[in-house]
ROGUMAR-671234 format. One record per residue (C-alpha): x, y, z. Coordinates in steps of 0.05 Angstrom, whole numbers, plus 32768, in hexadecimal, padded with zeros to 4 digits. Each point is the difference from the previous one (the first is absolute). Layout:
BEGIN
@xx = X, yy = Y, zz = Z
...
END
This chain:
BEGIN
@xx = 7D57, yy = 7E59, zz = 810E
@xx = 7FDF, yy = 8025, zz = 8034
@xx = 7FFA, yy = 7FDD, zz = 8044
@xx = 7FD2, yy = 800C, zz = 803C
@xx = 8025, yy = 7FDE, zz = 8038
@xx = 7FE1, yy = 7FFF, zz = 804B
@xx = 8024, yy = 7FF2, zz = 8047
@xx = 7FEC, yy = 8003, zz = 8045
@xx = 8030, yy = 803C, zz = 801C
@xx = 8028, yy = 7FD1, zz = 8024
@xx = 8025, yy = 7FE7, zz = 7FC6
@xx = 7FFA, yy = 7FDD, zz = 7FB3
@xx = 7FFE, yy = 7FB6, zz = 8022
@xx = 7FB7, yy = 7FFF, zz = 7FED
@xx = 7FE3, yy = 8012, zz = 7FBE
@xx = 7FAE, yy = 801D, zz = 800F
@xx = 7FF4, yy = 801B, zz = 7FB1
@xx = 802E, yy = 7FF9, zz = 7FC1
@xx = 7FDF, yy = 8016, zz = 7FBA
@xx = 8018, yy = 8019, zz = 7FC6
@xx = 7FB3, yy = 8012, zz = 7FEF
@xx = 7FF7, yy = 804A, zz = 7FFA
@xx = 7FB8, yy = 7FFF, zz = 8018
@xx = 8016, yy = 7FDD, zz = 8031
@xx = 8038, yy = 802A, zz = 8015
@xx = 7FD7, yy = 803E, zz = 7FF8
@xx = 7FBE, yy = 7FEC, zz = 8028
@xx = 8032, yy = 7FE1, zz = 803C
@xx = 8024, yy = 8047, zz = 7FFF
@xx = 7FBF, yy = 8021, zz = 7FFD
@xx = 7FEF, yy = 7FF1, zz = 8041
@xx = 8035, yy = 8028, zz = 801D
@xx = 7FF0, yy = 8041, zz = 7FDA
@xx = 803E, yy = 7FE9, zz = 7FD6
@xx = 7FF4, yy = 8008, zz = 7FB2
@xx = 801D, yy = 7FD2, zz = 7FCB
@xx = 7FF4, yy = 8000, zz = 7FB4
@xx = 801B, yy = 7FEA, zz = 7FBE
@xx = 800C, yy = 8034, zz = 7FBC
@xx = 801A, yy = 7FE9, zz = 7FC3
@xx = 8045, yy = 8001, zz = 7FF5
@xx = 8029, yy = 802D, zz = 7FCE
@xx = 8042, yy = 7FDE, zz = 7FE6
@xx = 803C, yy = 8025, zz = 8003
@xx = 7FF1, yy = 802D, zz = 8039
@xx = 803A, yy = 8032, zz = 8022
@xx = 7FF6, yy = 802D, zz = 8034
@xx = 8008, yy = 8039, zz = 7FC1
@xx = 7FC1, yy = 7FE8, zz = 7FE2
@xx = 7FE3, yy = 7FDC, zz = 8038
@xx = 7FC7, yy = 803F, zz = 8014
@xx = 7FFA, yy = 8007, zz = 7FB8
@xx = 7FEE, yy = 7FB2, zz = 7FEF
@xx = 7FCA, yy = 8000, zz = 803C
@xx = 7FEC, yy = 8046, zz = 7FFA
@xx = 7FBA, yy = 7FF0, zz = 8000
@xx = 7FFC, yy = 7FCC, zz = 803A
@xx = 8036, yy = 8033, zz = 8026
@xx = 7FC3, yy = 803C, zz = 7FFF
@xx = 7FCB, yy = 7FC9, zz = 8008
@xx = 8021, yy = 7FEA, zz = 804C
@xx = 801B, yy = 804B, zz = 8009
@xx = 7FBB, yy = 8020, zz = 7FF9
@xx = 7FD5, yy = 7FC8, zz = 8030
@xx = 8036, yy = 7FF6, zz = 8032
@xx = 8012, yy = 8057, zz = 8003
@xx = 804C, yy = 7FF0, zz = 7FDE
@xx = 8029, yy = 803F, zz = 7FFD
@xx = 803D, yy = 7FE3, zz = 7FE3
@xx = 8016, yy = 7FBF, zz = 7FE5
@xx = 8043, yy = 7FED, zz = 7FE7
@xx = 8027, yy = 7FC3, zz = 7FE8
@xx = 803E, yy = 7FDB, zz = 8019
@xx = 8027, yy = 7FCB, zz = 7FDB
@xx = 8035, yy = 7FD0, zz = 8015
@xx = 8024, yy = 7FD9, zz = 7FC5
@xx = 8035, yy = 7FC7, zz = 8012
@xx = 8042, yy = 8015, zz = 7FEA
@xx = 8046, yy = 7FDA, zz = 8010
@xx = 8015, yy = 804F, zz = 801E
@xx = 8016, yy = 8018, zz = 804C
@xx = 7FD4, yy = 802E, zz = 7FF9
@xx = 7FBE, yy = 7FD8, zz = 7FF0
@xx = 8017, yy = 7FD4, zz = 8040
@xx = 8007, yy = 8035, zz = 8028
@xx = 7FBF, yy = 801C, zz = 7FED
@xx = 7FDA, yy = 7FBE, zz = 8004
@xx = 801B, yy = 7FF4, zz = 8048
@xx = 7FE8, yy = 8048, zz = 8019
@xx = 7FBD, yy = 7FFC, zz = 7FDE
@xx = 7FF2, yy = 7FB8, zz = 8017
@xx = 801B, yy = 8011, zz = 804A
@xx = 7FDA, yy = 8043, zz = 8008
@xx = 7FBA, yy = 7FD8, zz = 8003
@xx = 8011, yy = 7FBA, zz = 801A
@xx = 7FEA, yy = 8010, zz = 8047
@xx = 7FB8, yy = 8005, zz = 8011
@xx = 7FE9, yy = 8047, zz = 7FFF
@xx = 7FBD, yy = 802C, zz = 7FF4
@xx = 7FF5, yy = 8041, zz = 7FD6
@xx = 7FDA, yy = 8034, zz = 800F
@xx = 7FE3, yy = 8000, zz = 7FB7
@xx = 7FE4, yy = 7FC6, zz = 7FD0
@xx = 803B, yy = 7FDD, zz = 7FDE
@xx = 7FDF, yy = 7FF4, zz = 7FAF
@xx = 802F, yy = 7FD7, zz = 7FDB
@xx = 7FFB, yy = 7FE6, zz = 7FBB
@xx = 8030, yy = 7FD4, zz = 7FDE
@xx = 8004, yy = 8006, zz = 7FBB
@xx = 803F, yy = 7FCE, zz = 7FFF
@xx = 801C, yy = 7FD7, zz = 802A
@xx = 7FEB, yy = 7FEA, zz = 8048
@xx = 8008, yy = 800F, zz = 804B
@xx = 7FDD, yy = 7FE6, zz = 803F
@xx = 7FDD, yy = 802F, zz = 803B
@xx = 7FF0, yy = 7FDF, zz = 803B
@xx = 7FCB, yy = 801D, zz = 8029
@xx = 7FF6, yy = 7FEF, zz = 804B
@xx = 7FB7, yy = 8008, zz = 800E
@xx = 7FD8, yy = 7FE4, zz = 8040
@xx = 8031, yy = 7FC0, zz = 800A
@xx = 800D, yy = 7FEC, zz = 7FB5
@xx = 8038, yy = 8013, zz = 7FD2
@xx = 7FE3, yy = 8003, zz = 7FB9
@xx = 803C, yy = 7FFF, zz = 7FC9
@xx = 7FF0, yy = 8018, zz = 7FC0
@xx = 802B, yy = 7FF4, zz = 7FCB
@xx = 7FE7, yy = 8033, zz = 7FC6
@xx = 8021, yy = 7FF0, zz = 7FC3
@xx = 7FFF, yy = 8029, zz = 7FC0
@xx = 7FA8, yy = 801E, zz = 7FF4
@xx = 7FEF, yy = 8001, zz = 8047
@xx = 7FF6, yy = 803D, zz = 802B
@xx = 7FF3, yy = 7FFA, zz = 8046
@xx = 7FEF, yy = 8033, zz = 8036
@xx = 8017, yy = 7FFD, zz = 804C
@xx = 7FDB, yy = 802C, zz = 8028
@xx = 8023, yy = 8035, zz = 8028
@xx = 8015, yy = 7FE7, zz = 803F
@xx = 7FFD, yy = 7FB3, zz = 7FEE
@xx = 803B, yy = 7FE3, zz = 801D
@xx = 802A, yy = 7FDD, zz = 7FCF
@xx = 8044, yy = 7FF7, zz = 7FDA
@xx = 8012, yy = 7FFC, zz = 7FB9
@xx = 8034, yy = 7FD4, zz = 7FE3
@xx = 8021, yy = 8004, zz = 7FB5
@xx = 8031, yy = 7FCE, zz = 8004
@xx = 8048, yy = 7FFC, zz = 7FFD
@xx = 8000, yy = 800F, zz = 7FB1
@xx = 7FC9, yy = 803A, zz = 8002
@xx = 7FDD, yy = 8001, zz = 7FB2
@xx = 7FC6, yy = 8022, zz = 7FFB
@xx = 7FDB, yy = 8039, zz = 7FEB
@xx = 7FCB, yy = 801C, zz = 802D
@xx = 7FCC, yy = 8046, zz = 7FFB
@xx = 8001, yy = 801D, zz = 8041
@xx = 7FBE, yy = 8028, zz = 801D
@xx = 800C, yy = 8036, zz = 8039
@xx = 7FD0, yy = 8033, zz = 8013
@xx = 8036, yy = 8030, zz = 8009
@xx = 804C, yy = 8007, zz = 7FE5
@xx = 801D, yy = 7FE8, zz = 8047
@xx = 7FEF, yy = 7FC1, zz = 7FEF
@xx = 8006, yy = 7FC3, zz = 802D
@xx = 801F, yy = 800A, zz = 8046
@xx = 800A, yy = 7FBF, zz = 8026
@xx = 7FF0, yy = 7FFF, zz = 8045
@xx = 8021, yy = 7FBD, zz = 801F
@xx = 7FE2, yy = 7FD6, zz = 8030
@xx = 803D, yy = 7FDE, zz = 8018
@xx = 7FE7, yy = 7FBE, zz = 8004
@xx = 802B, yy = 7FBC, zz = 7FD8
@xx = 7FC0, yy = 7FEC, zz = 7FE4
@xx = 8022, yy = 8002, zz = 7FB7
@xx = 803B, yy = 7FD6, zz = 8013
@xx = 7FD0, yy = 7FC4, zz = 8013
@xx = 7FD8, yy = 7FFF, zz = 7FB8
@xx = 801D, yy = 7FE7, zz = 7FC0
@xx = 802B, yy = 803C, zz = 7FD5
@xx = 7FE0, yy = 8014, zz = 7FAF
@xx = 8037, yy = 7FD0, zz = 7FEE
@xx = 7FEB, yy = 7FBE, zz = 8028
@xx = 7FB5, yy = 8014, zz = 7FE9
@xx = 8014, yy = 7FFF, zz = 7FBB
@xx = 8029, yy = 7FBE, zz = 7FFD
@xx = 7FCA, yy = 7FDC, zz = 8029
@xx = 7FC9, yy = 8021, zz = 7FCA
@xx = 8023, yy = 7FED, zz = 7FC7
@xx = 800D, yy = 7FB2, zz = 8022
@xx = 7FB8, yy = 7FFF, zz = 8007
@xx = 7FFE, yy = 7FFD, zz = 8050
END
């Protein structure tokens, strides 16, 4: 289930917005020139046939938002070192709050992860789950979070092959909000 979740900056004890309504979710991100949507969903998706399944939403966002190259990443649990391993560098590499100098277009065509974004003095969690695409504007400090068992598939929009550099901010922000996996339980409780 896709969740909009809302917080004054200085921490989660106080819950401003929480909807699971898309039109909600996209008209609240609106406002701050951040774009969320919904596509249909193809079962059985991979990263192999990921560009392939979407192709026609893929040149749709590539040609109105000047795309140059898209790609697609996949993270499948296995009981393996090397899928722990893997799942602890991905998730650690964008847990802190950081900017990019370039739009950050992700669509998840299965599974889920949250991005936080820090705008004015709000932090706006998004948990996207499997048909939504959501765009962070370049420089729109935030942090993204796949959980500690990472299992998703997600199309990835750059302008350019250099794809996403993070530039950190050093602030603890993220360590005050609830982690993907907290969001989760509390969504699926009904919190």
């Amino acid at each position: 289930m896709t969740l909009l979740t809302v917080w004054p900056e200085s921490g989660p004890e106080e819950t401003l917005v929480r909807t699971s309504d898309p039109e909600e979710i996209a008209t609240t991100l609106k406002e701050h020139g951040v774009r969320f949507s919904r596509w249909s969903v193809v079962d059985g998706v991979t990263a192999e046939n990921a560009l392939r399944a979407y192709e026609d939403e893929i040149a749709r966002v590539s040609e109105t938002e000047g795309y140059g190259y898209v790609d697609a990443m996949e993270m499948t649990p296995a009981d393996t070192d090397e899928y722990r391993a893997k799942a602890v560098e991905f998730r650690n590499r964008f847990l802190a709050e950081h900017t990019h100098d370039d739009d950050e277009d992700r669509y998840f065509a299965r599974g889920a992860g949250v991005f936080y974004l820090h705008i004015g003095d709000k932090v706006y969690a998004v948990l996207c789950t499997a048909g939504d695409l959501l765009s962070v504007p370049a420089n729109t400090t935030h942090w993204f979070d796949m959980g500690t068992r990472p299992d998703y598939v997600s199309v990835r929009f750059f302008h350019d092959d250099d794809g996403w550099i993070g530039n950190f901010t050093g602030s603890d922000i993220a360590t005050r909000f609830p982690t993907f996996d907290e969001l989760v339980s509390a969504a699926g409780s009904g919190m």
